[in-house]
C-alpha positions as CSV (number, residue, x, y, z in Angstrom):
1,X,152.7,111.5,165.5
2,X,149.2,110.7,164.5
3,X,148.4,113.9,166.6
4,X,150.0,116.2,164.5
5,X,149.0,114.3,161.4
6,X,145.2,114.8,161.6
7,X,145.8,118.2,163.5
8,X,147.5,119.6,160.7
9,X,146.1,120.7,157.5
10,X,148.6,117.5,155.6
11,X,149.8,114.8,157.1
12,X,153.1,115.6,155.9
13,X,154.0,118.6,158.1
14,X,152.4,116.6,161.4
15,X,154.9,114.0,160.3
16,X,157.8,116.8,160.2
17,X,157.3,118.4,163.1
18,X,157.0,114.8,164.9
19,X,160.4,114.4,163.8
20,X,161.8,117.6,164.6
21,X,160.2,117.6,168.3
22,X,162.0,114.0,168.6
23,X,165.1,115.7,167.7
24,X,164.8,118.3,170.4
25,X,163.7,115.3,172.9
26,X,166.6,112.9,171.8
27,X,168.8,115.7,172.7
28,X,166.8,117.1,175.8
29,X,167.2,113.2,177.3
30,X,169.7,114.2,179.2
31,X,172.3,111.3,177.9
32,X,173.8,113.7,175.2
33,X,173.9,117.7,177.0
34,X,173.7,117.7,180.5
35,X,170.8,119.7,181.6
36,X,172.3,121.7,183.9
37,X,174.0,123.9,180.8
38,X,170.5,124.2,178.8
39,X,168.4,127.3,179.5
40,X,166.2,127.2,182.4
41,X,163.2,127.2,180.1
42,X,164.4,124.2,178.0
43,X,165.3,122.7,181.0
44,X,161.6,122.7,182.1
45,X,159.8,121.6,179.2
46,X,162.9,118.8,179.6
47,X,161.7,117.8,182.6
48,X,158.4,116.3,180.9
49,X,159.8,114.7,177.9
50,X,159.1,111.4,178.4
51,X,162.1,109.7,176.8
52,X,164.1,111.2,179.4
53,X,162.3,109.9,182.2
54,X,162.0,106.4,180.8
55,X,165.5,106.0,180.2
56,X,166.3,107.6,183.6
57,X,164.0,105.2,185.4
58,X,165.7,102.2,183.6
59,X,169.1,103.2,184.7
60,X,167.8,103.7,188.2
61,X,166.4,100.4,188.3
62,X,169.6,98.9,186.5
63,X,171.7,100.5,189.4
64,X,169.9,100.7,192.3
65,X,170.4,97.8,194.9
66,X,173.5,96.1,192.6
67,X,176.8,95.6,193.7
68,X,179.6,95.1,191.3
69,X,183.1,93.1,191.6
70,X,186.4,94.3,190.3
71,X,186.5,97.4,192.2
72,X,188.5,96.1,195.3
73,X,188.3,97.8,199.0
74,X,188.9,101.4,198.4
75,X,188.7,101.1,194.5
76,X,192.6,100.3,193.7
77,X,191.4,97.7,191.0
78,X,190.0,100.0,189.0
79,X,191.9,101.7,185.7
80,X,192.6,105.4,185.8
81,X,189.5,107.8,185.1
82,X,188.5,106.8,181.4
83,X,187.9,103.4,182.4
84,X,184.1,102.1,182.7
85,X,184.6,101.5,186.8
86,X,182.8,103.8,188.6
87,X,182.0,102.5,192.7
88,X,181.4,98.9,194.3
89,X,177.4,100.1,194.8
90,X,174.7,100.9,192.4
91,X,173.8,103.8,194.4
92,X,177.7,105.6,194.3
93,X,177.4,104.4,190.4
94,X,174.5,106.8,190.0
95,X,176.1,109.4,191.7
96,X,179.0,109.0,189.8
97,X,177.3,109.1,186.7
98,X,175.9,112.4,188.0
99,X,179.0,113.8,188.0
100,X,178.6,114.0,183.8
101,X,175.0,114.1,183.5
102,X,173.1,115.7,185.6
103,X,169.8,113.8,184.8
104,X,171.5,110.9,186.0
105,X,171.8,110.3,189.9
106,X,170.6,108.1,192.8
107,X,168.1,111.0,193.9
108,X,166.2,110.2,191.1
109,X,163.3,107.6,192.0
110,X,162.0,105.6,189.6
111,X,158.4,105.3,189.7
112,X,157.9,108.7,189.8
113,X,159.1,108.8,186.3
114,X,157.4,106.5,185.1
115,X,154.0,107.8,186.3
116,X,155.5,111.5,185.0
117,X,155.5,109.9,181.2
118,X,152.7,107.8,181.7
119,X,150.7,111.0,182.4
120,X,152.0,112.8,179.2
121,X,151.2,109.8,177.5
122,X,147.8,110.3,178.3
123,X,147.7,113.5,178.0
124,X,148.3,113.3,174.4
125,X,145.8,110.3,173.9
126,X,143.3,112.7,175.6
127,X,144.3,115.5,173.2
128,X,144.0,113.1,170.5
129,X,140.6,112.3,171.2
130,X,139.1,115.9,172.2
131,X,140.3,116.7,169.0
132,X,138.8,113.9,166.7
133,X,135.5,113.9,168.7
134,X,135.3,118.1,169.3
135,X,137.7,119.2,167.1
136,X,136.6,117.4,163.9
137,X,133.0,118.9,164.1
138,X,133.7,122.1,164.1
């Protein structure tokens, strides 16, 4: 946001355009649409939106390793399909999930995105400041 507000001519339109590419990131995050029916360009610019891959590397982390009661031997506890019970691991939980939404899965590893939104964050820090210190001279 503070970007686009001193790289546009008014604050005003960096502040719209902040909100309309959060709009197209809340919806690229892969909890809403799965990604698999977005257009392969979309798709890729998805792939680096960092909201995304933070809340995909919290799930993973939630998931991954946990076990979960209730589910019985070969699942018979469980309610038919609408209910919330998924698998007895964390792993078949993710893949479950995967099933829905394709961003969602126990293929996914979570440091790598973290690091992946960590590095756009800096990219737009670095943007930030080429453009105050370069930008603003010219």
């Amino acid at each position: 946001a503070q970007l686009l507000a001193v790289c546009l001519p008014h604050y005003l339109f960096g502040m719209a355009v902040y909100i309309l590419i959060m709009y197209v990131a809340f919806l690229l995050a892969g909890t809403i649409i799965n990604l698999d029916d977005v257009f392969a360009m979309l798709r890729n610019i998805a792939s680096m939106n960092p909201l995304l891959r933070c809340s995909r590397a919290i799930v993973t982390l939630d998931f991954a390793g946990s076990s979960f009661g209730g589910f019985g031997l070969d699942g018979e506890l469980c309610g038919p399909p609408p209910s919330p019970c998924y698998a007895k691991d964390g792993e078949s939980v993710l893949d479950a999930m995967h099933v829905l939404l394709s961003s969602f899965g126990s293929e996914h590893h979570a440091m790598e995105d973290v690091g992946v939104a960590l590095l756009v964050a800096m990219c737009f820090k670095l943007a930030q400041t080429w453009y105050l210190t370069a930008g603003a001279a010219c």
